[in-house]
mmJSON file of the N, C-alpha and C atoms, coordinates in Angstrom:
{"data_MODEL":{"atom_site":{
"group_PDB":["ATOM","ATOM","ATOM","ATOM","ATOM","ATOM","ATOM","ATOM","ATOM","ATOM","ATOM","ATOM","ATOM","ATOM","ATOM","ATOM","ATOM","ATOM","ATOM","ATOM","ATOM","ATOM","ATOM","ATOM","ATOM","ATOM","ATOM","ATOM","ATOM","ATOM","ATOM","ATOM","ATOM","ATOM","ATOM","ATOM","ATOM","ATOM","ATOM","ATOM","ATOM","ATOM","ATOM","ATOM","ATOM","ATOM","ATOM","ATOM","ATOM","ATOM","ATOM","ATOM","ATOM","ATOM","ATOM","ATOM","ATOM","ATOM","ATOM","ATOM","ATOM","ATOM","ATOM","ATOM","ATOM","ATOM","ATOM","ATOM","ATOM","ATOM","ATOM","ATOM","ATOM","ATOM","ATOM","ATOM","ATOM","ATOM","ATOM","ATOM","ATOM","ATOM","ATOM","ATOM","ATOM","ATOM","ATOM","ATOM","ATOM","ATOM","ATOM","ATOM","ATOM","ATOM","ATOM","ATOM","ATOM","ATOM","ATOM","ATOM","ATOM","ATOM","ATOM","ATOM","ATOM","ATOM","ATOM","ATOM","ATOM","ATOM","ATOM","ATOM","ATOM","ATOM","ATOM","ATOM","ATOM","ATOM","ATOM","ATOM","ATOM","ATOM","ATOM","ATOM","ATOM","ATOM","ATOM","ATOM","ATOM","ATOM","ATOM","ATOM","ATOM","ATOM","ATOM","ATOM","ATOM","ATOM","ATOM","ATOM","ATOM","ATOM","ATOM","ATOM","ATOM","ATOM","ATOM","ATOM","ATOM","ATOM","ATOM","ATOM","ATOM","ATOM","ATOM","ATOM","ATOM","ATOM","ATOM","ATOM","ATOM","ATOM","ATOM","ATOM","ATOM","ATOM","ATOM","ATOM","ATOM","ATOM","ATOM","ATOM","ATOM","ATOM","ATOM","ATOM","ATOM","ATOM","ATOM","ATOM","ATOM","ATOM","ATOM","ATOM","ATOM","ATOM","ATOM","ATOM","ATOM","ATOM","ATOM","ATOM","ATOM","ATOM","ATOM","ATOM","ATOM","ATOM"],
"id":[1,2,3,4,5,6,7,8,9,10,11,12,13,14,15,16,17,18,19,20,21,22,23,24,25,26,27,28,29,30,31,32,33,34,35,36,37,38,39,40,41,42,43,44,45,46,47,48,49,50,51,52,53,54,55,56,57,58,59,60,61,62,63,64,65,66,67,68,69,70,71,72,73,74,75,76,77,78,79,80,81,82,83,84,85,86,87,88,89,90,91,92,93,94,95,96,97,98,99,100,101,102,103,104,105,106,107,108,109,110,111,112,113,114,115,116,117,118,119,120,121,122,123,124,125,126,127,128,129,130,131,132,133,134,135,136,137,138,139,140,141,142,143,144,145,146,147,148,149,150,151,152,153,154,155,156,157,158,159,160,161,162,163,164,165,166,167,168,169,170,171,172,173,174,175,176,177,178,179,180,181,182,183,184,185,186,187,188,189,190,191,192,193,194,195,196,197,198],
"type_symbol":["N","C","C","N","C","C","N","C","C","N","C","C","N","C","C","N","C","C","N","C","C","N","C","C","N","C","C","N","C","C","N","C","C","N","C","C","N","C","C","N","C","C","N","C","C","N","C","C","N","C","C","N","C","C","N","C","C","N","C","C","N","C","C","N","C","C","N","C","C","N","C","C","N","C","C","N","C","C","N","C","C","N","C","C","N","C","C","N","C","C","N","C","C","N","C","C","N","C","C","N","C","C","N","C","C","N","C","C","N","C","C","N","C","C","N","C","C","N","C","C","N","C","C","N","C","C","N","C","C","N","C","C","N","C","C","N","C","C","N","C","C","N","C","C","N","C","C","N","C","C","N","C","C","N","C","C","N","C","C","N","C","C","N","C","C","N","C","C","N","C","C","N","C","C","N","C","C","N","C","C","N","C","C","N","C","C","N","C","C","N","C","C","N","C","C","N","C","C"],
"label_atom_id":["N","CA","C","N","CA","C","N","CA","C","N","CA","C","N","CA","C","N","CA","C","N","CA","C","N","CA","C","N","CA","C","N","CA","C","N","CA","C","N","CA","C","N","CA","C","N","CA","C","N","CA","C","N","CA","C","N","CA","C","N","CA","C","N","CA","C","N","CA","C","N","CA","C","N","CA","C","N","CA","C","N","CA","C","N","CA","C","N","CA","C","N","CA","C","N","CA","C","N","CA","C","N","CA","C","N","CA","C","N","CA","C","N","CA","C","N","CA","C","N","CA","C","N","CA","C","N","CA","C","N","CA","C","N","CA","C","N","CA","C","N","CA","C","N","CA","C","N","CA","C","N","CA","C","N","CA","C","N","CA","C","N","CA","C","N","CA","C","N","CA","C","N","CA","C","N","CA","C","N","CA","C","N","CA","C","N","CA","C","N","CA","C","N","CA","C","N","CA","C","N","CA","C","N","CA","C","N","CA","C","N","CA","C","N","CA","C","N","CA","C","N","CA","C","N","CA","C","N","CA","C"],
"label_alt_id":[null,null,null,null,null,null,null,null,null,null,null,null,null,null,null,null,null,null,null,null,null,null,null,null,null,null,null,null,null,null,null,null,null,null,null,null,null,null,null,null,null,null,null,null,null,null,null,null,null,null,null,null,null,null,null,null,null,null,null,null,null,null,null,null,null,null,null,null,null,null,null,null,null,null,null,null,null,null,null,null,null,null,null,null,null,null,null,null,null,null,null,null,null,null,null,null,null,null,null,null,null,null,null,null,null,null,null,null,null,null,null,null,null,null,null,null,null,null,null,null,null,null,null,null,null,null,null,null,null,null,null,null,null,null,null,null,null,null,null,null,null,null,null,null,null,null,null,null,null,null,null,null,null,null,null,null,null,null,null,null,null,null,null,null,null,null,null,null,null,null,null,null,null,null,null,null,null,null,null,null,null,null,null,null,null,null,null,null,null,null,null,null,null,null,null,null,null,null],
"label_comp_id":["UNK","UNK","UNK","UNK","UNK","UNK","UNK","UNK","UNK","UNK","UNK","UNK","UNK","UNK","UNK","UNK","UNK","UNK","UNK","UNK","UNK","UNK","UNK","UNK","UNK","UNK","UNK","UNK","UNK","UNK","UNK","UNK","UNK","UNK","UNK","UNK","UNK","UNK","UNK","UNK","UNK","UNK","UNK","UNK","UNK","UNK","UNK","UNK","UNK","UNK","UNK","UNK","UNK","UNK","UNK","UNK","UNK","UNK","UNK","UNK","UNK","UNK","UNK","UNK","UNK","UNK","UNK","UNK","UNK","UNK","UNK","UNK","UNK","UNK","UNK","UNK","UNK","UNK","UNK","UNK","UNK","UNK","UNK","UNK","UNK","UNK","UNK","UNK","UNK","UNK","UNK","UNK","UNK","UNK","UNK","UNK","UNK","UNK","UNK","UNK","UNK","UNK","UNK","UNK","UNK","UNK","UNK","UNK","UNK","UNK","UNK","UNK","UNK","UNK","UNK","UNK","UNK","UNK","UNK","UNK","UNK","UNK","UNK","UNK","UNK","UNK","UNK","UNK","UNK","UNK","UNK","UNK","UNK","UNK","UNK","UNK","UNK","UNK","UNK","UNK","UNK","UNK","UNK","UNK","UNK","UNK","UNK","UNK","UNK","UNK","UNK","UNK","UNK","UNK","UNK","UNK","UNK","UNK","UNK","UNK","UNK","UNK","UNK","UNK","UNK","UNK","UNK","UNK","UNK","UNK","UNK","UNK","UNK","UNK","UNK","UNK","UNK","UNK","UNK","UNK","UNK","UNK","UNK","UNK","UNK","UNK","UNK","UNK","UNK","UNK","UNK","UNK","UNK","UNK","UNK","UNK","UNK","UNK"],
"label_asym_id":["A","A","A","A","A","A","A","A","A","A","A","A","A","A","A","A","A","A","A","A","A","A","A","A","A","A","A","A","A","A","A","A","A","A","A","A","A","A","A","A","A","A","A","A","A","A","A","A","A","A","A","A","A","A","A","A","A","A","A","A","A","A","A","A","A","A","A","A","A","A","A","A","A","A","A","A","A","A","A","A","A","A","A","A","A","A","A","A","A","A","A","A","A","A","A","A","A","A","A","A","A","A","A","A","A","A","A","A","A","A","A","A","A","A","A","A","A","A","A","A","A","A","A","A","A","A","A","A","A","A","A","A","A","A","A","A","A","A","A","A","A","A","A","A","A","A","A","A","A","A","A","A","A","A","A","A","A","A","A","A","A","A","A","A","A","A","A","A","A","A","A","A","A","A","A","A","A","A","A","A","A","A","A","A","A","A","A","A","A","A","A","A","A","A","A","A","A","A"],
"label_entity_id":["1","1","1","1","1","1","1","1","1","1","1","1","1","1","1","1","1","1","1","1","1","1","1","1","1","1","1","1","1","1","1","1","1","1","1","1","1","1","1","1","1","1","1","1","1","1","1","1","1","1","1","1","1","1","1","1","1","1","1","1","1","1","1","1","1","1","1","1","1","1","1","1","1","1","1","1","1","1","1","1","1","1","1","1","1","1","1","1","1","1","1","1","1","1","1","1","1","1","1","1","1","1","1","1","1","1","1","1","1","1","1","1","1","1","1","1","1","1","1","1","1","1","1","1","1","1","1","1","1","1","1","1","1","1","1","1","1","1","1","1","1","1","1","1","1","1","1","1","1","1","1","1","1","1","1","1","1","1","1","1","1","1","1","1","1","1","1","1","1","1","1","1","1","1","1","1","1","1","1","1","1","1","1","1","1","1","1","1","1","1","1","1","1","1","1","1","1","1"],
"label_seq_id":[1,1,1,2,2,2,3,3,3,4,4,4,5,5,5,6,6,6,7,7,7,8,8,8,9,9,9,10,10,10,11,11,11,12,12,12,13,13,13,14,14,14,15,15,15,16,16,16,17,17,17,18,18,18,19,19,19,20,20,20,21,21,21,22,22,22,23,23,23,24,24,24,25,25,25,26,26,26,27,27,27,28,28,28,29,29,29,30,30,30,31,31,31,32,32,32,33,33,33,34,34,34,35,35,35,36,36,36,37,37,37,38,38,38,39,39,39,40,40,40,41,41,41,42,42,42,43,43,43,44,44,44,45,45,45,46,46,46,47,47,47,48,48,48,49,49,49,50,50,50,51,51,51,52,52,52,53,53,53,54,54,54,55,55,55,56,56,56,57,57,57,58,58,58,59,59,59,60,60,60,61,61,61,62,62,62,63,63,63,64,64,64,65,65,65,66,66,66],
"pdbx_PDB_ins_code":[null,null,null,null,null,null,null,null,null,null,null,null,null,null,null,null,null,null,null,null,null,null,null,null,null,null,null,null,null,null,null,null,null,null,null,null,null,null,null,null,null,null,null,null,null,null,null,null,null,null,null,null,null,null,null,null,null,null,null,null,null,null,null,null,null,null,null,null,null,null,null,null,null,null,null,null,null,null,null,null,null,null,null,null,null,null,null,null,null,null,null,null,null,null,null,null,null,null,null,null,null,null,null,null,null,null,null,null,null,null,null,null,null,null,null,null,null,null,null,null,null,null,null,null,null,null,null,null,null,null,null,null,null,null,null,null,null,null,null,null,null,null,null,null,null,null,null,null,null,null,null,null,null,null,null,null,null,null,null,null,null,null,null,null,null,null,null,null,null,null,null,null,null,null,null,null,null,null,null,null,null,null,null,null,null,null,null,null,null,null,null,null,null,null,null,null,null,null],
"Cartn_x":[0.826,0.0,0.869,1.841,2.786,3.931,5.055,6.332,7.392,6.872,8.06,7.548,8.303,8.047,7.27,6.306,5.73,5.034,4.883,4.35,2.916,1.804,0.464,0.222,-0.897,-1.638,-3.119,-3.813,-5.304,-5.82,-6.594,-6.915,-8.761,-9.315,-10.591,-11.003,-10.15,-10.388,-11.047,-10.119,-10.117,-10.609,-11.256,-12.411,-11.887,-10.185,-9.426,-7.674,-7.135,-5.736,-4.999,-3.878,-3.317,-1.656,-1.372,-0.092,1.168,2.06,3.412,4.546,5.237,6.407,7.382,8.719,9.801,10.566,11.493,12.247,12.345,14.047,14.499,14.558,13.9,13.34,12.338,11.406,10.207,9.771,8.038,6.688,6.128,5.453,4.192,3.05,2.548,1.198,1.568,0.395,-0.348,-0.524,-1.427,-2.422,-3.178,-4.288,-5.711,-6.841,-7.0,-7.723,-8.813,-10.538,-11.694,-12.655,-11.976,-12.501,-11.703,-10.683,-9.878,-8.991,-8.224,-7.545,-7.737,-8.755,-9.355,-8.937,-9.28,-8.918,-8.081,-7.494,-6.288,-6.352,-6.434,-6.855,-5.009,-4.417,-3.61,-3.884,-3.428,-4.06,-2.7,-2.63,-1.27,-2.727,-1.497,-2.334,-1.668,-0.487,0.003,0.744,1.362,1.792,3.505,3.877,5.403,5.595,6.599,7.193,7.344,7.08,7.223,8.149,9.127,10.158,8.709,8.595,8.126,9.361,9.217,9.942,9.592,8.23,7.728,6.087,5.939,4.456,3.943,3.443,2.863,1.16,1.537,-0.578,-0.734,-1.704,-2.351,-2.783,-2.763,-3.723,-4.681,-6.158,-7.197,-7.903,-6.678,-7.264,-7.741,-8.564,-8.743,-8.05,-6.697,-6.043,-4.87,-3.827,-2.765,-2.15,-0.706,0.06,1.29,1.166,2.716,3.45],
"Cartn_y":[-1.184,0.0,1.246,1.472,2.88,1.984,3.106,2.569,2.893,3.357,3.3,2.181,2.033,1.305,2.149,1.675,2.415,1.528,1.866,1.01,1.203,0.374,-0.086,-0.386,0.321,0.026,0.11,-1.084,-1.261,-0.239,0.012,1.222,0.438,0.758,0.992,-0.74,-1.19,-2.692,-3.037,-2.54,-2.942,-1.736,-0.976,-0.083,1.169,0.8,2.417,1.607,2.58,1.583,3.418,3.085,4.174,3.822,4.749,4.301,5.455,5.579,6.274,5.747,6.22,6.242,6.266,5.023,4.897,5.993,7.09,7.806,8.655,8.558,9.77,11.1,11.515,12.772,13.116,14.775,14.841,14.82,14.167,13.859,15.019,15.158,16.287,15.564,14.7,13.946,12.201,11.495,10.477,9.778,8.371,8.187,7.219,7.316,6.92,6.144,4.988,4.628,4.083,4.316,3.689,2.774,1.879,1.088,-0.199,-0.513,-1.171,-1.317,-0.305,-0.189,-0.07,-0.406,-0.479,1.137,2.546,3.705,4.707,4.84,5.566,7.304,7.956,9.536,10.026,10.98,11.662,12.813,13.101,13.885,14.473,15.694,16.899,17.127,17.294,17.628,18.947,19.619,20.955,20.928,22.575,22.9,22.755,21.832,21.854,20.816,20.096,18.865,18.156,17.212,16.531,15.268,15.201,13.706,12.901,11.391,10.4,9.445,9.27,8.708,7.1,6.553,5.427,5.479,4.3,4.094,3.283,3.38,2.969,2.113,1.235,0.987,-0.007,0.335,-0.345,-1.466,-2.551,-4.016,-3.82,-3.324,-3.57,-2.248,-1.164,0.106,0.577,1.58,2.457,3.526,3.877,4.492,4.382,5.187,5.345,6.604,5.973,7.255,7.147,8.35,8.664,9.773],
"Cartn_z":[0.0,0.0,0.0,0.795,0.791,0.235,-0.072,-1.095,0.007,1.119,2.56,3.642,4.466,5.592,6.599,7.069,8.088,9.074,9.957,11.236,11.001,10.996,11.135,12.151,13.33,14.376,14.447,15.111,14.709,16.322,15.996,17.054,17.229,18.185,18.234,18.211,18.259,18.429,16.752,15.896,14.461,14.305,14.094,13.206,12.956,13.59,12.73,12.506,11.596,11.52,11.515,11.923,11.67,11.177,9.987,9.662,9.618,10.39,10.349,10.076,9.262,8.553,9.084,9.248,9.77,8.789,9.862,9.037,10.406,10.379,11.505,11.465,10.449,10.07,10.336,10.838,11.185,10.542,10.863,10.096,9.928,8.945,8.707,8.961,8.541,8.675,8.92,9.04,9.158,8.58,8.502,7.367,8.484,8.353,8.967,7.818,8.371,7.707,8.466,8.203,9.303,8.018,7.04,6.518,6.342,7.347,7.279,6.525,5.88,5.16,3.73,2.916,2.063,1.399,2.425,1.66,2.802,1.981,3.934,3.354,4.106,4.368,4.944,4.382,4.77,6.377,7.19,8.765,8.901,8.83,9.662,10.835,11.74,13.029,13.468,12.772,13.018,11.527,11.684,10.767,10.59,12.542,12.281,12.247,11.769,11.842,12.993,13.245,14.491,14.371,15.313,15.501,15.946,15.842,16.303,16.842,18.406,19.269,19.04,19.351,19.336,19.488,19.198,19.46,20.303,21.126,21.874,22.259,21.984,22.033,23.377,24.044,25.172,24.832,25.144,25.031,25.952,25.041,25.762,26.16,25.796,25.503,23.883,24.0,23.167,22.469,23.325,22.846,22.262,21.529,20.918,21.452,22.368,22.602,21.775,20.944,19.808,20.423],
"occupancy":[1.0,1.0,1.0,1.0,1.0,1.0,1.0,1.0,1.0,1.0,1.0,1.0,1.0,1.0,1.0,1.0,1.0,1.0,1.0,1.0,1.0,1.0,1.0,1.0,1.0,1.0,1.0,1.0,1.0,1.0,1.0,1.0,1.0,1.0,1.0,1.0,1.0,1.0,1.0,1.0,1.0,1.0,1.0,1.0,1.0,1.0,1.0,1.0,1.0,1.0,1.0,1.0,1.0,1.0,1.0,1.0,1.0,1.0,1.0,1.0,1.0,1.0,1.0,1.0,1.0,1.0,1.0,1.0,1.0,1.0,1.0,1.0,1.0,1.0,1.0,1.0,1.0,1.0,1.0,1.0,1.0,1.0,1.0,1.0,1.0,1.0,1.0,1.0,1.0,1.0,1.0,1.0,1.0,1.0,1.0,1.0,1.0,1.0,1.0,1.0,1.0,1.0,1.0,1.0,1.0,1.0,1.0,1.0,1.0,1.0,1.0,1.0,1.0,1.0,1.0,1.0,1.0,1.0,1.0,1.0,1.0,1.0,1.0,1.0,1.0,1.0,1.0,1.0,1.0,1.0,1.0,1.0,1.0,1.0,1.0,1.0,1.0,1.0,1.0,1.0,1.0,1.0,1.0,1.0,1.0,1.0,1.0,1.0,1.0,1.0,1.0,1.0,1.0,1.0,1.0,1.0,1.0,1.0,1.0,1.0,1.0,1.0,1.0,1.0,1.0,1.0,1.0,1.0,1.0,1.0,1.0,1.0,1.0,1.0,1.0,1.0,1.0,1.0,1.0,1.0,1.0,1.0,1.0,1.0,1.0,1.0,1.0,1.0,1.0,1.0,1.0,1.0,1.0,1.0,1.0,1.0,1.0,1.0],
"B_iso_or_equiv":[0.0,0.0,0.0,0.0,0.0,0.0,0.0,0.0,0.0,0.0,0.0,0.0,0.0,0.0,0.0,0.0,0.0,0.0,0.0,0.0,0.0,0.0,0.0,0.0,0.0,0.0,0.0,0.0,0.0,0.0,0.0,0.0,0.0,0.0,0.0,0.0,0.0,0.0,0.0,0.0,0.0,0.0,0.0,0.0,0.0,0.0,0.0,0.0,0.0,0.0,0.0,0.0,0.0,0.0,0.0,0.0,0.0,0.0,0.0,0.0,0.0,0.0,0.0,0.0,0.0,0.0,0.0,0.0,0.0,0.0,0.0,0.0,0.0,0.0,0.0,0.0,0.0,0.0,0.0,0.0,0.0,0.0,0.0,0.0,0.0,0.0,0.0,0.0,0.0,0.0,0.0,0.0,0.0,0.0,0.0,0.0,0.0,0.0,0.0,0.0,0.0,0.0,0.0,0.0,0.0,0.0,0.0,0.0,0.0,0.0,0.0,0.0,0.0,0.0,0.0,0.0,0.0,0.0,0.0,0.0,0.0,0.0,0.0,0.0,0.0,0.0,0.0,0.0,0.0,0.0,0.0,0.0,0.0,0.0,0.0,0.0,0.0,0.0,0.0,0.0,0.0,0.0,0.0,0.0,0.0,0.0,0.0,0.0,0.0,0.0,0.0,0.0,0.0,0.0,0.0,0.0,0.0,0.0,0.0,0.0,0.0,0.0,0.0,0.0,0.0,0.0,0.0,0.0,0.0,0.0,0.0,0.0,0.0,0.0,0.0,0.0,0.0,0.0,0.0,0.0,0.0,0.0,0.0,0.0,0.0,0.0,0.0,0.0,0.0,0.0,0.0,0.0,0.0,0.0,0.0,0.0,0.0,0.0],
"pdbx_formal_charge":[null,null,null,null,null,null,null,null,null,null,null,null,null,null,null,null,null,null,null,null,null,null,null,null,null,null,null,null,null,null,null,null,null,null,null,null,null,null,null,null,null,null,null,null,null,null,null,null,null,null,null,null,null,null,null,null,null,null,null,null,null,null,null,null,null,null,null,null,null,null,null,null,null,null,null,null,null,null,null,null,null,null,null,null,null,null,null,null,null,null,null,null,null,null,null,null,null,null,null,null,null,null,null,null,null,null,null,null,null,null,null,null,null,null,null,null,null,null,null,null,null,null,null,null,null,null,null,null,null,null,null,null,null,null,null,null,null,null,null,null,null,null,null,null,null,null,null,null,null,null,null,null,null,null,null,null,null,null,null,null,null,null,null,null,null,null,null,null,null,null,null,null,null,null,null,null,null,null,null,null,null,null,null,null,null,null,null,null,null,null,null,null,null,null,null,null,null,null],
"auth_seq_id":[1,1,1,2,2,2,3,3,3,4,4,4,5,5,5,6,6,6,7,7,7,8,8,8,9,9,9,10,10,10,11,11,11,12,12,12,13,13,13,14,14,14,15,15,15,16,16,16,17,17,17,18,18,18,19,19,19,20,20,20,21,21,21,22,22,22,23,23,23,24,24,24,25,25,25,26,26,26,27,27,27,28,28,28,29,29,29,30,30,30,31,31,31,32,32,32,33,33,33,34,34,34,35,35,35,36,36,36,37,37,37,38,38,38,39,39,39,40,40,40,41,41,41,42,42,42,43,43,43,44,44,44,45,45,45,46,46,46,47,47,47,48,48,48,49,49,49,50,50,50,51,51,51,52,52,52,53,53,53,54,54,54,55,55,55,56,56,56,57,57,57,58,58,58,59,59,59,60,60,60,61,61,61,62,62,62,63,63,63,64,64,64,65,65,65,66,66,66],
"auth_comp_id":["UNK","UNK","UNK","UNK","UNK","UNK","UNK","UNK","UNK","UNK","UNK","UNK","UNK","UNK","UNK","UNK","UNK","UNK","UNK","UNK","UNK","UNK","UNK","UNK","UNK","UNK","UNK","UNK","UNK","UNK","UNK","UNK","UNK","UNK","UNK","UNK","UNK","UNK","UNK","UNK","UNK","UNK","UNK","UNK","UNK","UNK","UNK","UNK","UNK","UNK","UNK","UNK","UNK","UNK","UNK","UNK","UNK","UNK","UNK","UNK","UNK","UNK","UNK","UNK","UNK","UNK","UNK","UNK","UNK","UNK","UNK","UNK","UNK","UNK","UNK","UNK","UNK","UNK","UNK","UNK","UNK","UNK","UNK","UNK","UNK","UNK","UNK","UNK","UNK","UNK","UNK","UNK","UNK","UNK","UNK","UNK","UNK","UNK","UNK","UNK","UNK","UNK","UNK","UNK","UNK","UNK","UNK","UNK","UNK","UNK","UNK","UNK","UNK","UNK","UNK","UNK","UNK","UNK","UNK","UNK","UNK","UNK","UNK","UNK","UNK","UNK","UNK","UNK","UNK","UNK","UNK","UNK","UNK","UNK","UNK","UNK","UNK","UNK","UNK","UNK","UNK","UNK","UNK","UNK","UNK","UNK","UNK","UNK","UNK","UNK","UNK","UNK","UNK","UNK","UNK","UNK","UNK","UNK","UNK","UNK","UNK","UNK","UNK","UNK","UNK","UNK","UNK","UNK","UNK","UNK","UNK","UNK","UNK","UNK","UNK","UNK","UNK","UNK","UNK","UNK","UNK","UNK","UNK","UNK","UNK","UNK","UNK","UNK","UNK","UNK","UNK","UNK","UNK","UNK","UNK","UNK","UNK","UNK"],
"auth_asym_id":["A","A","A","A","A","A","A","A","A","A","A","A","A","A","A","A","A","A","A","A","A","A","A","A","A","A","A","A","A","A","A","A","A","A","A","A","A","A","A","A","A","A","A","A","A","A","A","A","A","A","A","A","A","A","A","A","A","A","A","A","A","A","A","A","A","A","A","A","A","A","A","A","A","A","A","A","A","A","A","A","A","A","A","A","A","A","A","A","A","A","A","A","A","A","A","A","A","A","A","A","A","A","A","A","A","A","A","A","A","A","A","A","A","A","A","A","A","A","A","A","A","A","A","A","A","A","A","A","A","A","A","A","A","A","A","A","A","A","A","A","A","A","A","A","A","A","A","A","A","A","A","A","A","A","A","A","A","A","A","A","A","A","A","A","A","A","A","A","A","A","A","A","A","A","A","A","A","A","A","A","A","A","A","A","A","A","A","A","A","A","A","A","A","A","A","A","A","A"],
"auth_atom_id":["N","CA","C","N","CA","C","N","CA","C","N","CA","C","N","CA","C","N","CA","C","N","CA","C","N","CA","C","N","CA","C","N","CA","C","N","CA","C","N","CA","C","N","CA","C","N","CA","C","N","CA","C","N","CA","C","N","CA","C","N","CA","C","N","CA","C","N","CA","C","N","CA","C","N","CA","C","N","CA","C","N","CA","C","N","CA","C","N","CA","C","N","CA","C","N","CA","C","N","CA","C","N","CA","C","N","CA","C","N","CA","C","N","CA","C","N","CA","C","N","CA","C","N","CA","C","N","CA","C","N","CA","C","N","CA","C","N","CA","C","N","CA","C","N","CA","C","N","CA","C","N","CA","C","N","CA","C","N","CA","C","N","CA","C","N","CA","C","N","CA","C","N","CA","C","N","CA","C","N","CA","C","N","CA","C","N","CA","C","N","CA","C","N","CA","C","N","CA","C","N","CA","C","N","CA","C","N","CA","C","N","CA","C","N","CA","C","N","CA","C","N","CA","C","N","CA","C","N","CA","C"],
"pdbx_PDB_model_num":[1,1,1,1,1,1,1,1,1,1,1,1,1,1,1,1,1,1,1,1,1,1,1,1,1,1,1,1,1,1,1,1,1,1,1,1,1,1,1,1,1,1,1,1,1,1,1,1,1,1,1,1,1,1,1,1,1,1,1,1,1,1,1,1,1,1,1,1,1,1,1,1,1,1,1,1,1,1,1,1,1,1,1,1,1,1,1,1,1,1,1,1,1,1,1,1,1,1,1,1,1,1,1,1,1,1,1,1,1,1,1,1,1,1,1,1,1,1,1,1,1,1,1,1,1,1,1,1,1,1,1,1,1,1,1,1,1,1,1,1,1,1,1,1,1,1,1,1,1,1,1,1,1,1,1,1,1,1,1,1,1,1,1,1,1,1,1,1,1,1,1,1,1,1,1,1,1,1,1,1,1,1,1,1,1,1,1,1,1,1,1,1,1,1,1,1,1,1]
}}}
């Protein structure tokens, strides 16, 4: 689906996936997908670049801490 490596996490107990891009360079955006991957949506959540340290997902939570 992407032509980089990026980490895939199922969120919402399947019903969202979210995908970020391995690269020690800062991110501008996202990609989110809530049809299981089927169509993935680009998401900037600011206008500056952000390092991504790691990801983090709860077993059994709802959430995603990046």
């Amino acid at each position: 689906i992407f032509d980089e490596e990026y980490s895939v996490l199922y969120l919402d107990q399947g019903g969202a996936l979210v995908a970020i891009r391995h690269t020690p360079l800062p991110i501008r955006h996202l990609w989110l997908s809530f049809d299981e991957g089927r169509v993935w949506n680009k998401y900037s959540f600011t206008s500056s670049p952000l390092f991504v340290d790691g990801v983090l997902g709860e077993p059994g939570e709802e959430t995603l801490i990046m």
